[in-house]
MMTF fields as JSON, N, C-alpha, C and O atoms, coordinates in Angstrom:
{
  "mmtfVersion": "1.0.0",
  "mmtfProducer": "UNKNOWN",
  "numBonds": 335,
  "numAtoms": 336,
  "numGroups": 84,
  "numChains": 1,
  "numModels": 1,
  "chainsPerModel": [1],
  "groupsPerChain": [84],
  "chainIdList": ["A"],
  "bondAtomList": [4, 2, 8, 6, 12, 10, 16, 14, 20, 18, 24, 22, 28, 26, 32, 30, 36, 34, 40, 38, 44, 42, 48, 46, 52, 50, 56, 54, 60, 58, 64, 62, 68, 66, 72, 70, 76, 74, 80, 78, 84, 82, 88, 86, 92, 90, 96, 94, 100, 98, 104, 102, 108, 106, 112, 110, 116, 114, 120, 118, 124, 122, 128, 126, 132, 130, 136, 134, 140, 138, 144, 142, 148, 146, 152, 150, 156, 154, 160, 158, 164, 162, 168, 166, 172, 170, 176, 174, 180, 178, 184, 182, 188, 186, 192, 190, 196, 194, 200, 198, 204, 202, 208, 206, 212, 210, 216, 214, 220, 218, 224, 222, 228, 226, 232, 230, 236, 234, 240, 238, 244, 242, 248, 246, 252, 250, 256, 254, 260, 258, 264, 262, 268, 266, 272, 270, 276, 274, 280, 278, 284, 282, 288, 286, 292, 290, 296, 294, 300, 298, 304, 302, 308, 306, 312, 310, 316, 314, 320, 318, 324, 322, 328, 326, 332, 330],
  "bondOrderList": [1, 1, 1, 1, 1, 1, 1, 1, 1, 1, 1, 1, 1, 1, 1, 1, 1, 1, 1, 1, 1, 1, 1, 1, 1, 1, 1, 1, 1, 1, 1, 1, 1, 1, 1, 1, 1, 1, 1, 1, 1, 1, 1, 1, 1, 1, 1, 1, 1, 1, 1, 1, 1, 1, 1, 1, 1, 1, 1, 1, 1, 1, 1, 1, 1, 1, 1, 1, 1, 1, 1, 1, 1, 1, 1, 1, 1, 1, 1, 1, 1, 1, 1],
  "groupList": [{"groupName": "UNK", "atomNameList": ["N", "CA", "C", "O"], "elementList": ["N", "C", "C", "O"], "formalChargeList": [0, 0, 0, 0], "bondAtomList": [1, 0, 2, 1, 3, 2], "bondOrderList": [1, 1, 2], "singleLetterCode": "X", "chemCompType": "L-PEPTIDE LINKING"}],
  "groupTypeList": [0, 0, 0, 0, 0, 0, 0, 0, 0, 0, 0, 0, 0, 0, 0, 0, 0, 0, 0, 0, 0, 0, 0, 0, 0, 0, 0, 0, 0, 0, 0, 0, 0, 0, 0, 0, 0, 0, 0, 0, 0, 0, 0, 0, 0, 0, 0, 0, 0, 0, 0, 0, 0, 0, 0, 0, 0, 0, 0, 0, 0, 0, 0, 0, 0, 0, 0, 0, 0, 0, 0, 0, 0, 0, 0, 0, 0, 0, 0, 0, 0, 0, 0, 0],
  "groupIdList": [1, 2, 3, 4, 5, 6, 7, 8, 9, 10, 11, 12, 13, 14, 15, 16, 17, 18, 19, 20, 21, 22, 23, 24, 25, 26, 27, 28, 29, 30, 31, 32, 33, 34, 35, 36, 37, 38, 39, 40, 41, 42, 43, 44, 45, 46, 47, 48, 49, 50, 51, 52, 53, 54, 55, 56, 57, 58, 59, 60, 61, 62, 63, 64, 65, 66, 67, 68, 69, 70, 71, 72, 73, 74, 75, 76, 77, 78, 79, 80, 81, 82, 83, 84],
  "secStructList": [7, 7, 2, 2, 2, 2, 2, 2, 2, 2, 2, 2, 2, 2, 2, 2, 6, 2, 2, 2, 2, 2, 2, 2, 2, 6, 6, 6, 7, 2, 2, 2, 2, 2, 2, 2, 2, 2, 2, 2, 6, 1, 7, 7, 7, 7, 7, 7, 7, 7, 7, 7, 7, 2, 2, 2, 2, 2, 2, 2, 2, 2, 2, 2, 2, 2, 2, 2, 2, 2, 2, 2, 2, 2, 2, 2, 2, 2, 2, 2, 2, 2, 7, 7],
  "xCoordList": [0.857, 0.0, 0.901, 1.813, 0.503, 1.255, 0.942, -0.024, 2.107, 1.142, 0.616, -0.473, 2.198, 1.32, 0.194, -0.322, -0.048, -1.277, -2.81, -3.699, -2.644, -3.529, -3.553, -4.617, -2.617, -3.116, -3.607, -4.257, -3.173, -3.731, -5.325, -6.072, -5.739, -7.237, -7.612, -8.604, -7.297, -8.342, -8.341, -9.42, -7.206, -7.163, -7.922, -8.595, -8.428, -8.669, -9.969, -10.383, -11.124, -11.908, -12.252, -13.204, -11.665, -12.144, -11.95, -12.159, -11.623, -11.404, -12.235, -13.062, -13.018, -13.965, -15.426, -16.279, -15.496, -16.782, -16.849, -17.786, -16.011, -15.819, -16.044, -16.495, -15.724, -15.639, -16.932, -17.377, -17.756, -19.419, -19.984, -20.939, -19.777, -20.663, -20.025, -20.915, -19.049, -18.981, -20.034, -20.564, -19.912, -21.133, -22.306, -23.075, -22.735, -23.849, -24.671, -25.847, -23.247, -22.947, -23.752, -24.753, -22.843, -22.995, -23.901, -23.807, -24.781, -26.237, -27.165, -28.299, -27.101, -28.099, -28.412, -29.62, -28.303, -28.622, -28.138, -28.627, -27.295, -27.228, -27.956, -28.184, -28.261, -29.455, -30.758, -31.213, -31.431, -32.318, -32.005, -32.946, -30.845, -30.45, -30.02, -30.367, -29.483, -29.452, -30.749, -30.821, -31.596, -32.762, -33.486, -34.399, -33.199, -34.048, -33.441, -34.102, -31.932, -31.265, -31.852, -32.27, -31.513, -31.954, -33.096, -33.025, -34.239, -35.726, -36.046, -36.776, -34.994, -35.1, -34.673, -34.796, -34.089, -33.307, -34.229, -33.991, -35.647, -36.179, -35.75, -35.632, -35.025, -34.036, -34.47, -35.587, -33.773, -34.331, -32.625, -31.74, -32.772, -31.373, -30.955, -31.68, -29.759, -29.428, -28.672, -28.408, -28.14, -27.078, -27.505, -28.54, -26.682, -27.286, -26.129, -25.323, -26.142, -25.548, -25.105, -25.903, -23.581, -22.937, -23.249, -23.839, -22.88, -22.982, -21.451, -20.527, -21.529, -20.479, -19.501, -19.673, -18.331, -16.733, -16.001, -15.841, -15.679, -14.584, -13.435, -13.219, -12.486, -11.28, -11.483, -10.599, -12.702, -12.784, -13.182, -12.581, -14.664, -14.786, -13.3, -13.195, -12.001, -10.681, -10.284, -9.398, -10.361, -9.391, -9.985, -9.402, -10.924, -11.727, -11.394, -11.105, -11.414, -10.77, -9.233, -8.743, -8.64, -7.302, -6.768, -6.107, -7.437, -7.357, -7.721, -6.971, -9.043, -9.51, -8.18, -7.376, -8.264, -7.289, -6.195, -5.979, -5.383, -4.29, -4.517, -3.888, -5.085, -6.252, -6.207, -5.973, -6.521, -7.151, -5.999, -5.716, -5.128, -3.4, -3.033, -2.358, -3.177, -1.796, -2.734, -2.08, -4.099, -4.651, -4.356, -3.567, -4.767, -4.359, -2.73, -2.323, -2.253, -0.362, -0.22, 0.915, -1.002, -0.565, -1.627, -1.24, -2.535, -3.44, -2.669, -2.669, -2.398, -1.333, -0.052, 0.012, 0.931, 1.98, 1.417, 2.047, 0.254, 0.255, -0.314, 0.516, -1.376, -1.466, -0.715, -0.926, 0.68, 1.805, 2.586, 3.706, 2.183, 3.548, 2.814, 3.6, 1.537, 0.851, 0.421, 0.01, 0.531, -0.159, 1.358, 1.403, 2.282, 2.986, 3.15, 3.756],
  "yCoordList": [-1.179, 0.0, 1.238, 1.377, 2.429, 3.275, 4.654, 5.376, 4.896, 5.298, 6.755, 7.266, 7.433, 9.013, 9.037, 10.073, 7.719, 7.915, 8.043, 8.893, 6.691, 6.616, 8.116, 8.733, 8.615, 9.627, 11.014, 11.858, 11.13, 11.985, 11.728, 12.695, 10.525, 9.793, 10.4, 11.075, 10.536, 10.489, 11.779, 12.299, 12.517, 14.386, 14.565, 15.51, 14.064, 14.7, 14.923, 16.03, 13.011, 13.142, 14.212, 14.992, 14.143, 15.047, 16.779, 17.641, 16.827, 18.666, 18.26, 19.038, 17.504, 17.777, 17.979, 18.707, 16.768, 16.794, 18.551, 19.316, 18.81, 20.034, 21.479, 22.551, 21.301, 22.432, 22.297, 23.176, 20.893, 20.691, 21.236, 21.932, 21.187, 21.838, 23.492, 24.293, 23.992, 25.114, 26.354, 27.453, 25.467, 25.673, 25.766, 26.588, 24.449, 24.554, 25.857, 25.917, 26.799, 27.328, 28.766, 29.469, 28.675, 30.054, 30.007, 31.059, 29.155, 29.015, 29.119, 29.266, 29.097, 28.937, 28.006, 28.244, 26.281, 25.399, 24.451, 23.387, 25.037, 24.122, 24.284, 23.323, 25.378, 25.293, 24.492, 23.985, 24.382, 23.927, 22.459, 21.696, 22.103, 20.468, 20.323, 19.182, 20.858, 20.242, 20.373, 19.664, 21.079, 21.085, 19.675, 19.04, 19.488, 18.161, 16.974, 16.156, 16.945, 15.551, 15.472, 14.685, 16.691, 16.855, 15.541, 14.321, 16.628, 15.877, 14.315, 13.589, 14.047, 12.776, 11.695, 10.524, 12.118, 11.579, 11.552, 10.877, 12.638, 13.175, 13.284, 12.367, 14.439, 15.761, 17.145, 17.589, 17.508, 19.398, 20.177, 20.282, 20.526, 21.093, 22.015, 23.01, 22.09, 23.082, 24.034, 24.986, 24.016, 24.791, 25.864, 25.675, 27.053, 27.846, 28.269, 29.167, 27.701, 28.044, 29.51, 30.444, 29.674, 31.324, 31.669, 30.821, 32.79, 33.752, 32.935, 32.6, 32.757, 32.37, 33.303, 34.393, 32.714, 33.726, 32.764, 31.57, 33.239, 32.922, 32.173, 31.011, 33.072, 32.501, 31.31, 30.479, 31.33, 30.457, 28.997, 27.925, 29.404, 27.86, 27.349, 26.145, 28.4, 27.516, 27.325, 26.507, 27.807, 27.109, 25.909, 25.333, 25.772, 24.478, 23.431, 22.381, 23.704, 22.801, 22.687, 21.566, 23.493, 23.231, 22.225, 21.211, 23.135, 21.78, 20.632, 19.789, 20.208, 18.862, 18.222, 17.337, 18.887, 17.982, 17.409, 16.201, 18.247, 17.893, 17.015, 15.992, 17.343, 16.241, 14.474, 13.52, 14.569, 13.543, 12.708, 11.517, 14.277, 13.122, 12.771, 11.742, 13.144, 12.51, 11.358, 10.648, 11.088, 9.857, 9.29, 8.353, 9.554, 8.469, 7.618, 6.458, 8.783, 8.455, 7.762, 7.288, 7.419, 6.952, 5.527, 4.57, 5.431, 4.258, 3.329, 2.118, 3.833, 2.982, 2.612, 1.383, 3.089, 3.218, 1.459, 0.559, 1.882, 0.582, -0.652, -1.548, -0.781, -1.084, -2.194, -3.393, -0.939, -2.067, -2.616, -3.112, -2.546, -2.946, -4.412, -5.286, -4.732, -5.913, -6.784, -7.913, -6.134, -7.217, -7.154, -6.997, -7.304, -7.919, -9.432, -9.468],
  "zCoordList": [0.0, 0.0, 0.0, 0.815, -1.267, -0.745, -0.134, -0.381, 0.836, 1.647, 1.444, 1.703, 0.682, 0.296, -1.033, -1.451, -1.566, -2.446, -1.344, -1.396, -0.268, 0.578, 1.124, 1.06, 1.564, 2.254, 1.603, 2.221, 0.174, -0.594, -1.02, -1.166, -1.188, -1.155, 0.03, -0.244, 1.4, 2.236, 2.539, 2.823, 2.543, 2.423, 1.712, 2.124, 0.416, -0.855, -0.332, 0.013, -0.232, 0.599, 1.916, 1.879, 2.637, 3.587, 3.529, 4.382, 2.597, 1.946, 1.277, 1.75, 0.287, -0.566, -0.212, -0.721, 1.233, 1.836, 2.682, 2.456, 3.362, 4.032, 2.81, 3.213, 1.618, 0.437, -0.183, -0.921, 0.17, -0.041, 0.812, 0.467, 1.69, 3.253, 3.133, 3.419, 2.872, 2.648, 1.367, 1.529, 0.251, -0.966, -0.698, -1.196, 0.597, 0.871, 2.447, 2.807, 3.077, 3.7, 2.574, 2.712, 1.673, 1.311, 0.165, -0.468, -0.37, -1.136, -0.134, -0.589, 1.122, 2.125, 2.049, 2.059, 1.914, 2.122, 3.523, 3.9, 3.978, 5.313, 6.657, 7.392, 6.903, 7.929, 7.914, 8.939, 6.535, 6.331, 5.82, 5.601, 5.649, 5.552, 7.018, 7.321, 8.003, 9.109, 9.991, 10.995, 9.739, 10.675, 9.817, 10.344, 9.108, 8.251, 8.97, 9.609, 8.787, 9.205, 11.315, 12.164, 11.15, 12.601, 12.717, 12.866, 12.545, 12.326, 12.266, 12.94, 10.919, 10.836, 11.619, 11.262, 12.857, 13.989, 15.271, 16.272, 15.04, 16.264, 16.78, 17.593, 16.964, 17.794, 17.595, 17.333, 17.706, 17.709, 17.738, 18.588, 16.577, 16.132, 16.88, 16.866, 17.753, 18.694, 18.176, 18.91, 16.795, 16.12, 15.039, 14.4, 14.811, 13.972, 12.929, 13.17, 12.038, 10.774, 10.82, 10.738, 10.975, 11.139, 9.511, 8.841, 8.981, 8.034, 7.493, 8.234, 6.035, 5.464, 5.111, 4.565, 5.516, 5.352, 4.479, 4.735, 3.685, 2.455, 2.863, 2.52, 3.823, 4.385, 5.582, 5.787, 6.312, 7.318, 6.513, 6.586, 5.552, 4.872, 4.116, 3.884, 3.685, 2.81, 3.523, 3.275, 5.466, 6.053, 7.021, 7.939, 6.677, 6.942, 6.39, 6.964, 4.83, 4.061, 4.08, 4.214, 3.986, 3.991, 5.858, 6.081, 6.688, 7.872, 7.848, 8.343, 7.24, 7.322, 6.229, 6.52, 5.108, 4.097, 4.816, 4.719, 5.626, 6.331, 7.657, 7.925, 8.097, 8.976, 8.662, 9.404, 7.317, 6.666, 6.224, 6.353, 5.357, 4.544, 6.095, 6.061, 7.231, 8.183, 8.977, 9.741, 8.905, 9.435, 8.145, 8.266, 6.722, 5.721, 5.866, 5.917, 5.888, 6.171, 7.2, 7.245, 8.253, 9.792, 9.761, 10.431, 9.236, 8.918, 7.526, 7.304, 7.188, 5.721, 6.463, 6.439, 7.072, 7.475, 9.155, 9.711, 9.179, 10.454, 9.267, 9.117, 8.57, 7.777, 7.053, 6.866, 6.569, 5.826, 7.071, 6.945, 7.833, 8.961, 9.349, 9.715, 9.312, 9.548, 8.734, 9.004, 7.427, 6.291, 5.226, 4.006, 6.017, 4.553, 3.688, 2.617]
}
């Protein structure tokens, strides 16, 4: 397995889901998708969707990505150490 491909897969993933929820931040669609998921759980949504900022949703993404390559890098890296 290698491991900086794995970990570029799962950065990539988790900056992409985070850069979706950001889109859906600044179309106005996430308040009204989390009061739904809410719902569908029977709960009562305690959270309120802030006003979307440009630099906070890229550095959302840019954290999760890095987030993501160093669990990809550290899950591959145990990974190859057990299945050779």
């Amino acid at each position: 397995m290698n491991q900086k491909k794995v970990a570029l897969v799962l950065g990539s993933f988790a900056g992409l889901v985070h850069l979706v929820w950001g889109v859906l931040i600044a179309l106005g669609f996430a308040q009204p998708l989390m009061d739904f998921i809410y719902k569908m759980h029977s709960l009562n949504n305690p959270f309120t969707v802030a006003p979307f900022d440009l630099m906070r949703s890229l550095g959302l993404v840019v954290v999760t990505f890095l987030v993501g390559y160093v669990a990809g890098y550290v899950f591959s890296a145990i990974w190859s150490k057990f299945h050779r």
